[in-house]
PQR file of N, CA, C, O and H, with PARSE charges and radii, in Angstrom:
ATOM      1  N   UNK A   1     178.671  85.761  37.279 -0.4000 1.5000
ATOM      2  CA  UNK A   1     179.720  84.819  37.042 -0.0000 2.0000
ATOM      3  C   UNK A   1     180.306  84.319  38.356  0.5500 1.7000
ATOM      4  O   UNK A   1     180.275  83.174  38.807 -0.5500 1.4000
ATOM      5  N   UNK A   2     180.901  85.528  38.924 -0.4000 1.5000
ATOM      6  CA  UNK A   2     181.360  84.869  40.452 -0.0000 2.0000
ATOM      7  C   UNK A   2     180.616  84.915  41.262  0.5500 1.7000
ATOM      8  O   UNK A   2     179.793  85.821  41.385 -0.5500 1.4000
ATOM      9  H   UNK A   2     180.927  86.458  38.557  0.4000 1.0000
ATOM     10  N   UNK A   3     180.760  83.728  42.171 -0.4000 1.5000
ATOM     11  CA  UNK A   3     179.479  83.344  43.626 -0.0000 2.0000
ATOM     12  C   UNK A   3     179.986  84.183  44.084  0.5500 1.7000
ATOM     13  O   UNK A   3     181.113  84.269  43.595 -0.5500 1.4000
ATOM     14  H   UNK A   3     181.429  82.991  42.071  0.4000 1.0000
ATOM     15  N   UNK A   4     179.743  85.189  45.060 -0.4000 1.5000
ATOM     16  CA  UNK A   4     179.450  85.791  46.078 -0.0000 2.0000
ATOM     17  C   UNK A   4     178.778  85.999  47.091  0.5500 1.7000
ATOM     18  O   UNK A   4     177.808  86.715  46.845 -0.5500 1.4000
ATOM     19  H   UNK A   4     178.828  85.119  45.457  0.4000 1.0000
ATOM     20  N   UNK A   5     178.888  85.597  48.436 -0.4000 1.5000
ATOM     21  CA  UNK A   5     177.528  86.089  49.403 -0.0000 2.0000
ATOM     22  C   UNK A   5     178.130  87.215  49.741  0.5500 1.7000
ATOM     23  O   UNK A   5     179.319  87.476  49.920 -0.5500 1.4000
ATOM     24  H   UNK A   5     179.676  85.015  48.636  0.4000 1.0000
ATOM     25  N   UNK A   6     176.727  88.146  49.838 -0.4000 1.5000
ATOM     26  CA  UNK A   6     176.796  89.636  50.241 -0.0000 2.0000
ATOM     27  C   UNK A   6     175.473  89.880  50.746  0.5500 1.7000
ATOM     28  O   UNK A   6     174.463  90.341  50.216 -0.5500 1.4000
ATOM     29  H   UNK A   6     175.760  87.934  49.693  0.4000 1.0000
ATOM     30  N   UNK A   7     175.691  89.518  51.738 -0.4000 1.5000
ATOM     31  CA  UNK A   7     174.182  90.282  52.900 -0.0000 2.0000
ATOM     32  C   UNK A   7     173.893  91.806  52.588  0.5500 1.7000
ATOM     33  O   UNK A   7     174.349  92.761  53.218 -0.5500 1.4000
ATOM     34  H   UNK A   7     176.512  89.144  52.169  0.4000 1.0000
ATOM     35  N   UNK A   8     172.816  91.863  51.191 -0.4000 1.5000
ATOM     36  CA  UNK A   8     172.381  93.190  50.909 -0.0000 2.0000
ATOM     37  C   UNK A   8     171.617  94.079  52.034  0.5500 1.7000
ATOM     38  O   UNK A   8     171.840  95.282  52.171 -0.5500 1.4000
ATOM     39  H   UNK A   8     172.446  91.088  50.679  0.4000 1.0000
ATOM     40  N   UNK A   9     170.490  93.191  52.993 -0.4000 1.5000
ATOM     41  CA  UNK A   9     169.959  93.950  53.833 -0.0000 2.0000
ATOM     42  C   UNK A   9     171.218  94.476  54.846  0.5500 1.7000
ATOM     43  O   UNK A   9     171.341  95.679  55.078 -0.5500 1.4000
ATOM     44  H   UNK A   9     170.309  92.214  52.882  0.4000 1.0000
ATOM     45  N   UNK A  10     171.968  93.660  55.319 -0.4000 1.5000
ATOM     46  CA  UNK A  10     172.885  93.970  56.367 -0.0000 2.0000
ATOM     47  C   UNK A  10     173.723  95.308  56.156  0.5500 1.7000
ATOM     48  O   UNK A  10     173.776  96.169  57.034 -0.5500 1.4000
ATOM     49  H   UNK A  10     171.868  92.683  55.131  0.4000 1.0000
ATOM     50  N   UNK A  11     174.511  95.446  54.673 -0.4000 1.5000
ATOM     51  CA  UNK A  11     174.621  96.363  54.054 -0.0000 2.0000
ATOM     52  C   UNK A  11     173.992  97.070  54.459  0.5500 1.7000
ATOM     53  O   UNK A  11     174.195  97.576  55.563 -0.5500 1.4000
ATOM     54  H   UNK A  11     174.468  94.747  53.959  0.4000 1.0000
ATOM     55  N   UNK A  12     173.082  97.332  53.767 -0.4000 1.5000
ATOM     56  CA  UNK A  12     171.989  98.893  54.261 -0.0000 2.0000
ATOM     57  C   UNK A  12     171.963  98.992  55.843  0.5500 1.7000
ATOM     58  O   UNK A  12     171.725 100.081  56.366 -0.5500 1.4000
ATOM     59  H   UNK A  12     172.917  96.921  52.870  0.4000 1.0000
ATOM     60  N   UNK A  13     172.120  98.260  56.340 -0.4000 1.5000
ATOM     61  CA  UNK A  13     171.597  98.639  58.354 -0.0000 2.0000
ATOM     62  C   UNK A  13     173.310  99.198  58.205  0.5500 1.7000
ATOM     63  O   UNK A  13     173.319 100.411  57.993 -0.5500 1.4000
ATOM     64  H   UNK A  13     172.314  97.376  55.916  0.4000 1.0000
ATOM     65  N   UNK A  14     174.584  98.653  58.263 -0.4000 1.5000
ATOM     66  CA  UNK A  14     175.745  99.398  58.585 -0.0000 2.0000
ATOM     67  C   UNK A  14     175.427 100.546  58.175  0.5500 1.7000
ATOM     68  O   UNK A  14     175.363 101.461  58.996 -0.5500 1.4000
ATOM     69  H   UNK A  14     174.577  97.668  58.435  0.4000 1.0000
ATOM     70  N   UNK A  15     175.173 100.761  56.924 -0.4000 1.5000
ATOM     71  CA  UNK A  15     175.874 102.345  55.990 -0.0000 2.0000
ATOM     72  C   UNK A  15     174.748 103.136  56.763  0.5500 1.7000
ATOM     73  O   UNK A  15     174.844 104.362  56.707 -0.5500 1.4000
ATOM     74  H   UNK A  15     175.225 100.018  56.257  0.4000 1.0000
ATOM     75  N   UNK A  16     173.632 102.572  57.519 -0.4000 1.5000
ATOM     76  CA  UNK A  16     172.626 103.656  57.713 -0.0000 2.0000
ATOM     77  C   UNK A  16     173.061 103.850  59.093  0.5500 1.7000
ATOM     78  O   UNK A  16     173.350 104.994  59.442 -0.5500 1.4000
ATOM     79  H   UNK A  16     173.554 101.576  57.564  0.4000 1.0000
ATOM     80  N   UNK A  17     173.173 102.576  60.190 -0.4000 1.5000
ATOM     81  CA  UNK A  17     174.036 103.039  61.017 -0.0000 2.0000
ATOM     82  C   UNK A  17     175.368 104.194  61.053  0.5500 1.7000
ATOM     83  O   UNK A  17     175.607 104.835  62.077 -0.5500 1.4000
ATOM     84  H   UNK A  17     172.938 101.646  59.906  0.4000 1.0000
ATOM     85  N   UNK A  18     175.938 104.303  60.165 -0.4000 1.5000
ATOM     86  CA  UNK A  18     177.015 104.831  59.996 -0.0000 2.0000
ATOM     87  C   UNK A  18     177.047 106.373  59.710  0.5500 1.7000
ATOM     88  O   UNK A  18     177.942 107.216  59.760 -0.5500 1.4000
ATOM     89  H   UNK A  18     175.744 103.783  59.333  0.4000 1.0000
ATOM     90  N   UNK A  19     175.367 106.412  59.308 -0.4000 1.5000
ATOM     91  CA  UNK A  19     175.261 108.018  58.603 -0.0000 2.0000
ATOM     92  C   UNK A  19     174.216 108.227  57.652  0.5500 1.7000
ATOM     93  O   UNK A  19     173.276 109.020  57.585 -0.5500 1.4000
ATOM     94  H   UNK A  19     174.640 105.727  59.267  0.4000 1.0000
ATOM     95  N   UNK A  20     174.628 107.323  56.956 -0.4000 1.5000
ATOM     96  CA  UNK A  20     173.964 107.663  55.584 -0.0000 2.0000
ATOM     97  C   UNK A  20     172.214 107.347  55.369  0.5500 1.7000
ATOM     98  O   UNK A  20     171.427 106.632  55.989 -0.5500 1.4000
ATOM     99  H   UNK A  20     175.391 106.679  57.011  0.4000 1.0000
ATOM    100  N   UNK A  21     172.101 108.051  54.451 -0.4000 1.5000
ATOM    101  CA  UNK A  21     170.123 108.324  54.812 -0.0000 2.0000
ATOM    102  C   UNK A  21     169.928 106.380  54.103  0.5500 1.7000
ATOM    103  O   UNK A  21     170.766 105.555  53.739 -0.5500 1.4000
ATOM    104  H   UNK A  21     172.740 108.632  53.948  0.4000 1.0000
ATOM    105  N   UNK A  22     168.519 106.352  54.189 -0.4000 1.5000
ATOM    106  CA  UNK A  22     168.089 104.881  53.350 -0.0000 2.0000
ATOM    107  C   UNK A  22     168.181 104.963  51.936  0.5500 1.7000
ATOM    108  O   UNK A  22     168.444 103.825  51.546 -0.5500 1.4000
ATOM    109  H   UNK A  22     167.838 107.022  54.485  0.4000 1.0000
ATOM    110  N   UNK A  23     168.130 105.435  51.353 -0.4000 1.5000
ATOM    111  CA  UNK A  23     168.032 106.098  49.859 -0.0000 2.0000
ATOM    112  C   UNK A  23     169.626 105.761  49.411  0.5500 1.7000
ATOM    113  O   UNK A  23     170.180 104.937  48.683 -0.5500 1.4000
ATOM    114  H   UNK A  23     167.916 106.359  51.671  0.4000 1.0000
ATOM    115  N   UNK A  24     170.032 106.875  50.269 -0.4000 1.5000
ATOM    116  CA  UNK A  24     171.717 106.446  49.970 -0.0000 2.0000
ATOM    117  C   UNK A  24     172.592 105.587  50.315  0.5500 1.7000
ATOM    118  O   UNK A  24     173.754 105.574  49.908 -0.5500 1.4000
ATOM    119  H   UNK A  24     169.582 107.544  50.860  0.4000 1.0000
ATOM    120  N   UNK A  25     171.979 104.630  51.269 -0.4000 1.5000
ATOM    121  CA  UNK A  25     172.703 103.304  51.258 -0.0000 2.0000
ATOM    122  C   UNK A  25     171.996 102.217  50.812  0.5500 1.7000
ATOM    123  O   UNK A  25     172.500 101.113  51.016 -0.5500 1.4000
ATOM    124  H   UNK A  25     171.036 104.640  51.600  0.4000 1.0000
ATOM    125  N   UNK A  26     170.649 102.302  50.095 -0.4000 1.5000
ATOM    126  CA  UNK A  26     170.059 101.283  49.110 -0.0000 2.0000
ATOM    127  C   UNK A  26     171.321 101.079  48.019  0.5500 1.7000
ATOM    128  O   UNK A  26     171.949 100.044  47.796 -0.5500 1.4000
ATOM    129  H   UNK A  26     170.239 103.199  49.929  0.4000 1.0000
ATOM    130  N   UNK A  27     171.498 102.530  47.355 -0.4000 1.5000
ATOM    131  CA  UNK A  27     172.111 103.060  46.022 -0.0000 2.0000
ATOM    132  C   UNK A  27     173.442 102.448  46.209  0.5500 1.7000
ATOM    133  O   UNK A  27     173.878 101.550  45.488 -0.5500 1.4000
ATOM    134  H   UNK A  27     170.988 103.371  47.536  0.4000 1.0000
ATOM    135  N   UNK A  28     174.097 102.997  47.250 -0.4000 1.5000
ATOM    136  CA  UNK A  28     175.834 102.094  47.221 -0.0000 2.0000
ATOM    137  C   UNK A  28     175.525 100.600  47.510  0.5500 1.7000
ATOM    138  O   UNK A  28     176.459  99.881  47.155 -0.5500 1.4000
ATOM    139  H   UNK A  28     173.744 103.726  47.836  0.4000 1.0000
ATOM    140  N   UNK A  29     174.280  99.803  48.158 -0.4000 1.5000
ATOM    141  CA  UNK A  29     174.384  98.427  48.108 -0.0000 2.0000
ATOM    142  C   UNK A  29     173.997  98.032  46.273  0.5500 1.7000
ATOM    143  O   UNK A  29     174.377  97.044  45.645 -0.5500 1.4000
ATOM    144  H   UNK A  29     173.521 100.386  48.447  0.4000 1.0000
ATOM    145  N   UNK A  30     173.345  98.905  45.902 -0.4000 1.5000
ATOM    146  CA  UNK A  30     172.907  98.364  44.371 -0.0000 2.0000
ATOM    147  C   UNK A  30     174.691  98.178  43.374  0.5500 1.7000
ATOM    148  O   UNK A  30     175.111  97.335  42.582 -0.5500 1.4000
ATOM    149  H   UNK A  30     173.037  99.708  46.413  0.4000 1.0000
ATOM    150  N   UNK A  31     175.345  99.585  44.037 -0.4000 1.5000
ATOM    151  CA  UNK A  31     176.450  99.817  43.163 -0.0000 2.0000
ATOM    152  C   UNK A  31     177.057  98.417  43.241  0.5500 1.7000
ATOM    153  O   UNK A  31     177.177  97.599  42.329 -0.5500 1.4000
ATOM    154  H   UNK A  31     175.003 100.270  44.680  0.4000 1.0000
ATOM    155  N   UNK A  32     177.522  98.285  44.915 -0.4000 1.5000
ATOM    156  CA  UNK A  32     178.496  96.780  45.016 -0.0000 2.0000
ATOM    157  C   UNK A  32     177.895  95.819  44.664  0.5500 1.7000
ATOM    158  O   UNK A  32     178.569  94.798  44.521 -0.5500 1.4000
ATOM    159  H   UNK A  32     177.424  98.949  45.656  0.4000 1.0000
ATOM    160  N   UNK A  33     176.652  95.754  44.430 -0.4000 1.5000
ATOM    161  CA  UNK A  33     175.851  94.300  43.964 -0.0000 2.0000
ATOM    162  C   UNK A  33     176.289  94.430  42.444  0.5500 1.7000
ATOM    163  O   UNK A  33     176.706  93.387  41.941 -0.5500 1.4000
ATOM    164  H   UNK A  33     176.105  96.583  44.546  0.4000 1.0000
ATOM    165  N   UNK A  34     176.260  95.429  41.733 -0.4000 1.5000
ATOM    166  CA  UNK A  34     176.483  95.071  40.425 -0.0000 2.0000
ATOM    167  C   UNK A  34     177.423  95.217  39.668  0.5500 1.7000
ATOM    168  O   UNK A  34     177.498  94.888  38.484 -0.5500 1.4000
ATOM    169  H   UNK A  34     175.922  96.277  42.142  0.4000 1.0000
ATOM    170  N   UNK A  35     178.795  96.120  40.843 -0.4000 1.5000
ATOM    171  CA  UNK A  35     180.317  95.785  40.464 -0.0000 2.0000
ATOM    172  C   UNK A  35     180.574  94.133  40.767  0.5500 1.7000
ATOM    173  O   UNK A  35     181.504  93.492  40.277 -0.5500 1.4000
ATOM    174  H   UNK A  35     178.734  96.387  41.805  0.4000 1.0000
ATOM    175  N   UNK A  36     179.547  93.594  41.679 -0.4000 1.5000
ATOM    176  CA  UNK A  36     180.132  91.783  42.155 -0.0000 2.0000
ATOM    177  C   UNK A  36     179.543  90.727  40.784  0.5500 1.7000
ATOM    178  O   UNK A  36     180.018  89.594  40.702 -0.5500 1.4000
ATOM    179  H   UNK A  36     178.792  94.115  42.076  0.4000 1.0000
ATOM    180  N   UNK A  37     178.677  91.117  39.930 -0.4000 1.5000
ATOM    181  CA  UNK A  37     178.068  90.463  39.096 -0.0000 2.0000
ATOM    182  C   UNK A  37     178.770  90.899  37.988  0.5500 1.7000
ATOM    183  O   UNK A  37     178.219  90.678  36.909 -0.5500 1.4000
ATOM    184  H   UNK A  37     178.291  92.038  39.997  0.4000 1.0000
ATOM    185  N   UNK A  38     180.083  91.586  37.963 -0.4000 1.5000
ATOM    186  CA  UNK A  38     180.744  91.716  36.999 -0.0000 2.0000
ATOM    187  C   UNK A  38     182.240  91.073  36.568  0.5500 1.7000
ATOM    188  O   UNK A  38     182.865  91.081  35.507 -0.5500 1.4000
ATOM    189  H   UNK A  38     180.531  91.765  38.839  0.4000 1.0000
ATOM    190  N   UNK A  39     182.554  90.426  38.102 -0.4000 1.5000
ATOM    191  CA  UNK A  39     183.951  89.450  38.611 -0.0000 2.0000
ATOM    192  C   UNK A  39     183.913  88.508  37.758  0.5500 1.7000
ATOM    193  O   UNK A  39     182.911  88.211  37.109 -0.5500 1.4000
ATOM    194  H   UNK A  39     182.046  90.419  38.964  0.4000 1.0000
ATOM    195  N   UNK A  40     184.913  88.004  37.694 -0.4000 1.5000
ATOM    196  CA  UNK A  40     185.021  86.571  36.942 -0.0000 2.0000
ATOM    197  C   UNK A  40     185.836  85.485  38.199  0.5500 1.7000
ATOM    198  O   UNK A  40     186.804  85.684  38.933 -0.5500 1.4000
ATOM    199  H   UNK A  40     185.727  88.245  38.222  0.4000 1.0000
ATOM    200  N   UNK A  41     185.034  84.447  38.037 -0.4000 1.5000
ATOM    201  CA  UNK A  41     185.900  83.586  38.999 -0.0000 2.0000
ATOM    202  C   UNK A  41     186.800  83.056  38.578  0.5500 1.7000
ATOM    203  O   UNK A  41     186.812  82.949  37.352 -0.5500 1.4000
ATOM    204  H   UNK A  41     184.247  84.286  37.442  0.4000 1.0000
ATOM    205  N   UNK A  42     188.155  82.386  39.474 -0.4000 1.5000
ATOM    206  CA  UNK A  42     189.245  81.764  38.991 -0.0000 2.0000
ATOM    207  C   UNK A  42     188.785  80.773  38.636  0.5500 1.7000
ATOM    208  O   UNK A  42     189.627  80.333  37.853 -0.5500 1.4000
ATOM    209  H   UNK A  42     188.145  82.474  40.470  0.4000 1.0000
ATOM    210  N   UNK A  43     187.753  79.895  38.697 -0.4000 1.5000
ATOM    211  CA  UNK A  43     187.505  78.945  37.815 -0.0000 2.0000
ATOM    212  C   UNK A  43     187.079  78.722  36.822  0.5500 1.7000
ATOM    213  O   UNK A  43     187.444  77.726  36.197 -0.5500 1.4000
ATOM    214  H   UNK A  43     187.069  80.253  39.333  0.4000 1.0000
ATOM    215  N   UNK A  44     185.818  79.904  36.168 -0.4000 1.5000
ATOM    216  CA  UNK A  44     185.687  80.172  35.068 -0.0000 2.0000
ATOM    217  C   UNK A  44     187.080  80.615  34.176  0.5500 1.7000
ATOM    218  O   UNK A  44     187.316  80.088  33.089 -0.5500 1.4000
ATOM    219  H   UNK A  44     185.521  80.713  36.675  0.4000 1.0000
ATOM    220  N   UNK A  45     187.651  81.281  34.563 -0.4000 1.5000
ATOM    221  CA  UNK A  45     189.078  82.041  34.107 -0.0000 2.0000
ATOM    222  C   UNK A  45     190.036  80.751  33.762  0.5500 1.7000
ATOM    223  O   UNK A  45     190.247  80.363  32.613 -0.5500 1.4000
ATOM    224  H   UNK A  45     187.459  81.709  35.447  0.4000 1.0000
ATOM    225  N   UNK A  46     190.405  80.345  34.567 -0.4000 1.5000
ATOM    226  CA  UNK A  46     191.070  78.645  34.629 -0.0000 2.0000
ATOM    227  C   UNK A  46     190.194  78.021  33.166  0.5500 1.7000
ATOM    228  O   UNK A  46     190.749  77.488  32.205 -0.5500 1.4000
ATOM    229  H   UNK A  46     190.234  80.660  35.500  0.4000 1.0000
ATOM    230  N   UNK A  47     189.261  78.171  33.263 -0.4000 1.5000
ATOM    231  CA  UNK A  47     188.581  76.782  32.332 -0.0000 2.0000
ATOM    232  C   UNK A  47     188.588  77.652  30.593  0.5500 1.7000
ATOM    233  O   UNK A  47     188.786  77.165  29.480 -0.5500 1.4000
ATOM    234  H   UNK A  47     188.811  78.604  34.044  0.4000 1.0000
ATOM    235  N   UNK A  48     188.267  79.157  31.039 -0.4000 1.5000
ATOM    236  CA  UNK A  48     188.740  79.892  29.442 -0.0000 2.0000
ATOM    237  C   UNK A  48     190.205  79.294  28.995  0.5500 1.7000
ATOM    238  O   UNK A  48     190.478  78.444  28.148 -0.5500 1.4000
ATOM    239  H   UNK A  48     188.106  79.552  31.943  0.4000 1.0000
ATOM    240  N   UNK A  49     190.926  79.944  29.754 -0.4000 1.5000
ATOM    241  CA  UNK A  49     192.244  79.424  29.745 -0.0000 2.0000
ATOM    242  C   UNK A  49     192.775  78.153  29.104  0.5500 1.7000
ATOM    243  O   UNK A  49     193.519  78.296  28.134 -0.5500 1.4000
ATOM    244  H   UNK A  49     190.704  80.634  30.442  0.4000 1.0000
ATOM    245  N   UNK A  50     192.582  77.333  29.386 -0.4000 1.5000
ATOM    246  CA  UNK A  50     192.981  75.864  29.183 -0.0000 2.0000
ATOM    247  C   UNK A  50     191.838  76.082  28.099  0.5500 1.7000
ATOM    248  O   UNK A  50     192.477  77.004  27.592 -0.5500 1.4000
ATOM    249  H   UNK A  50     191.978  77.217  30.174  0.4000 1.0000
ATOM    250  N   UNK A  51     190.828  76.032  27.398 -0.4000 1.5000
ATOM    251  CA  UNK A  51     190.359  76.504  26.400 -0.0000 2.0000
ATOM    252  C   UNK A  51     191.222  76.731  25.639  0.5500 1.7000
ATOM    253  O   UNK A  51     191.604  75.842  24.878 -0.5500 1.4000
ATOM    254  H   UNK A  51     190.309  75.283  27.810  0.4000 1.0000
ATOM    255  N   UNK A  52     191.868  78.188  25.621 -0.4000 1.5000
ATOM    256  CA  UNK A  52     192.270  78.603  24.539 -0.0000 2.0000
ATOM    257  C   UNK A  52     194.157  78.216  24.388  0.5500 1.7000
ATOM    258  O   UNK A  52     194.961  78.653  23.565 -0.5500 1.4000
ATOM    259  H   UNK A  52     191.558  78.910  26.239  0.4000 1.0000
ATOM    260  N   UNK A  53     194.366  77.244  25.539 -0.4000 1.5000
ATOM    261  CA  UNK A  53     195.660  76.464  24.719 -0.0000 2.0000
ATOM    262  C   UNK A  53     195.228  74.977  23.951  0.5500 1.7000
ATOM    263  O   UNK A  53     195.811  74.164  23.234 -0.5500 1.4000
ATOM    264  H   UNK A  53     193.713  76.889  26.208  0.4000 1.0000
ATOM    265  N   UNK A  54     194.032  75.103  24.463 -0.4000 1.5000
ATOM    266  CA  UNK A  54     193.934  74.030  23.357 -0.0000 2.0000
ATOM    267  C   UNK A  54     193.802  74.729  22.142  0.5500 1.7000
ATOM    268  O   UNK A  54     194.740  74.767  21.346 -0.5500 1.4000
ATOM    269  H   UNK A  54     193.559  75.763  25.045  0.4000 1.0000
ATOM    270  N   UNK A  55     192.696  75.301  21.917 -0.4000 1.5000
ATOM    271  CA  UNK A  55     193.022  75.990  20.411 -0.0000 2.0000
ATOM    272  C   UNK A  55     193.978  76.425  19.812  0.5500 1.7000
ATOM    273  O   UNK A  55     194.038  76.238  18.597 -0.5500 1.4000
ATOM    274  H   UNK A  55     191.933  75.270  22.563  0.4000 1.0000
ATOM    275  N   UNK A  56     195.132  77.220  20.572 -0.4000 1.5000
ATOM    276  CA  UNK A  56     196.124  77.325  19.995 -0.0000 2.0000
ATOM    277  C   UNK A  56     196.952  76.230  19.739  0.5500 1.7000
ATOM    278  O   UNK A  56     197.858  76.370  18.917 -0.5500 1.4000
ATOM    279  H   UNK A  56     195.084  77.372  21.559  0.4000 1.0000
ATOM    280  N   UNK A  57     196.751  74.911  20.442 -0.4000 1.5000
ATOM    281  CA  UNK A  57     197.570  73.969  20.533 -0.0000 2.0000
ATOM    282  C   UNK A  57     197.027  72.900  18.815  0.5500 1.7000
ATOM    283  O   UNK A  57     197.798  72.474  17.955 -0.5500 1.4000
ATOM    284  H   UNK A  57     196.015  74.797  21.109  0.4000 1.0000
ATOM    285  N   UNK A  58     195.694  72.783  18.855 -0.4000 1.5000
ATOM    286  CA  UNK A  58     195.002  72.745  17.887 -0.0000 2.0000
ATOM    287  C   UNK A  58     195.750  73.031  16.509  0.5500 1.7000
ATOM    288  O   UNK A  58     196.336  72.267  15.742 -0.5500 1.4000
ATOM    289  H   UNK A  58     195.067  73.129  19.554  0.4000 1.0000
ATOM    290  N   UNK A  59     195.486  74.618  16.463 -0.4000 1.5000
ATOM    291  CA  UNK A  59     195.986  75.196  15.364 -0.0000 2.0000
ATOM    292  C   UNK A  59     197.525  75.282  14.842  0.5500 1.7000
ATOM    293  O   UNK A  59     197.859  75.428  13.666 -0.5500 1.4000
ATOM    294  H   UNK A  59     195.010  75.239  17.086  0.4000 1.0000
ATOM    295  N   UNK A  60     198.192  75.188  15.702 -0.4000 1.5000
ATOM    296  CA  UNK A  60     199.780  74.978  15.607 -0.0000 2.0000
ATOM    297  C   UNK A  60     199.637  73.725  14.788  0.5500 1.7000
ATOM    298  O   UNK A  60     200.081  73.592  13.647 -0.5500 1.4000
ATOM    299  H   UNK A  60     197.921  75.069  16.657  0.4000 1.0000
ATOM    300  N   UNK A  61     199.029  72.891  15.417 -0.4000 1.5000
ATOM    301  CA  UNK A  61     199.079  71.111  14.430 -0.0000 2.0000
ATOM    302  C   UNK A  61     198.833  71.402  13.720  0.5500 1.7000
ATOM    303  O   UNK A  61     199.775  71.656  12.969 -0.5500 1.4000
ATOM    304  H   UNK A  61     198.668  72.999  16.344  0.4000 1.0000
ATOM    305  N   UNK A  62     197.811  71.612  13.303 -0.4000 1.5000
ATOM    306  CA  UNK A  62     196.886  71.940  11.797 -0.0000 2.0000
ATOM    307  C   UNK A  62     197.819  72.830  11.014  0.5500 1.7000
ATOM    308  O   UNK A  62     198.186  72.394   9.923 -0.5500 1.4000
ATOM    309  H   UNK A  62     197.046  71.406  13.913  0.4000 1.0000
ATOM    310  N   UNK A  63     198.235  73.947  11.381 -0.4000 1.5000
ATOM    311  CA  UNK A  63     199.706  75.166  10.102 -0.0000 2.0000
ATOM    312  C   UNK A  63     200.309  73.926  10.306  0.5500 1.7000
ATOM    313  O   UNK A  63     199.934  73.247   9.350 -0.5500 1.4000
ATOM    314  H   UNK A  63     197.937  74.301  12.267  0.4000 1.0000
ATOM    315  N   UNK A  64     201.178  73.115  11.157 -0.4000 1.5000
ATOM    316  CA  UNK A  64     202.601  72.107  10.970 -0.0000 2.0000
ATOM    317  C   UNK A  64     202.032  71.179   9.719  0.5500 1.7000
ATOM    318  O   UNK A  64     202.680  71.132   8.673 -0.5500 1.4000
ATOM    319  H   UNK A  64     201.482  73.667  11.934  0.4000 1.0000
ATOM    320  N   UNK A  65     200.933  70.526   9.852 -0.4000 1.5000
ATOM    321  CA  UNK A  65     200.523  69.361   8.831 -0.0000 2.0000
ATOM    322  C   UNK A  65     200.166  70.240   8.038  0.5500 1.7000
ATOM    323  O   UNK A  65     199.405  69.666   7.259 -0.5500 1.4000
ATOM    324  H   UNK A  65     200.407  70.564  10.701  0.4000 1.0000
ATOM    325  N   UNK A  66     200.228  71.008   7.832 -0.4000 1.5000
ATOM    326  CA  UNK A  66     199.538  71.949   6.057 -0.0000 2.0000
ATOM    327  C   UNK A  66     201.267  72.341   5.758  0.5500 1.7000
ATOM    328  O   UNK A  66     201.930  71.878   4.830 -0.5500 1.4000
ATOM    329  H   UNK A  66     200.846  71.473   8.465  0.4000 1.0000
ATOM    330  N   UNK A  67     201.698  73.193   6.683 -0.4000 1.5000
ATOM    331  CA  UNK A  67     203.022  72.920   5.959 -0.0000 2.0000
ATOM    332  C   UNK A  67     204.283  71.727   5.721  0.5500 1.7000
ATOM    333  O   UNK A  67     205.123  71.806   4.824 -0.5500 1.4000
ATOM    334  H   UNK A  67     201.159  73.569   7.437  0.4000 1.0000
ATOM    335  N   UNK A  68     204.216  70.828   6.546 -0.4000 1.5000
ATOM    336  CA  UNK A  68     204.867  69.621   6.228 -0.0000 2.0000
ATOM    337  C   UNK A  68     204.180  68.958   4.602  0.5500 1.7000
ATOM    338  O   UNK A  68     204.740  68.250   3.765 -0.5500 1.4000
ATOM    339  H   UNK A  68     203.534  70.764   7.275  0.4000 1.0000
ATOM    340  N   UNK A  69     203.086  69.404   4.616 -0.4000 1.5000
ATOM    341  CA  UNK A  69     202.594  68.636   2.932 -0.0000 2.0000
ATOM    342  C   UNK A  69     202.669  69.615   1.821  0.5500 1.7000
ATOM    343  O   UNK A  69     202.487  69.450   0.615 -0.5500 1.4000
ATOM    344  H   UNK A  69     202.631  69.978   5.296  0.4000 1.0000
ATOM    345  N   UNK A  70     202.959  70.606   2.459 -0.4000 1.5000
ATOM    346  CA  UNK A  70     203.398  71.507   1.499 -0.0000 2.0000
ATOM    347  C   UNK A  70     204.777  71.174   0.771  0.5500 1.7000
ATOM    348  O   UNK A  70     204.962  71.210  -0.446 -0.5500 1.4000
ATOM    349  H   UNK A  70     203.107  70.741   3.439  0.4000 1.0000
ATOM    350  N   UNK A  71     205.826  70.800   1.873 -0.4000 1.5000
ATOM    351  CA  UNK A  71     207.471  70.631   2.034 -0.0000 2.0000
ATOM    352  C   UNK A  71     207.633  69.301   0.889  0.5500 1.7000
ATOM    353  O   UNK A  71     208.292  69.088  -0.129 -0.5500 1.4000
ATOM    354  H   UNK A  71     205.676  70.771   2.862  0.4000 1.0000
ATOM    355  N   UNK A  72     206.812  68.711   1.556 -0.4000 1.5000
ATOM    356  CA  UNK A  72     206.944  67.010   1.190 -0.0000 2.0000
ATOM    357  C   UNK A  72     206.466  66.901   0.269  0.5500 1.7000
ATOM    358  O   UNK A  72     206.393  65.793  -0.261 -0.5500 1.4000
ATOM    359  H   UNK A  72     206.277  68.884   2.383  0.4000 1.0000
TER
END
């Protein structure tokens, strides 16, 4: 959903620089790659949003004119 750039190889050279074997900094670049494919962007979010006041905005009309012809 959300764009992200994330230099996966680069990833792995820090964490291996840093300590960690290849194995185990493949595994934490896989983790953050697929906590980032789980974000939602503010623009998708924005566009649900305004979505669902229209529907509610929608449906408010629609109960008012069912009950105004009810009244009337």
């Amino acid at each position: 959903m959300a764009t992200i750039t994330f230099d996966t190889l680069e990833a792995v050279r820090r964490l291996r620089d840093a300590g960690y074997e290849e194995k185990q900094a493949e595994a934490i670049v896989r983790v953050i790659g697929d906590a980032q494919d789980r974000l939602v962007s503010t623009e998708h979010f924005d566009s649900r949003f305004t979505l669902l006041q229209w529907m509610i905005g929608i449906n408010l009309t629609v109960t008012l004119g069912v009950l105004w012809k009810l009244v009337h």
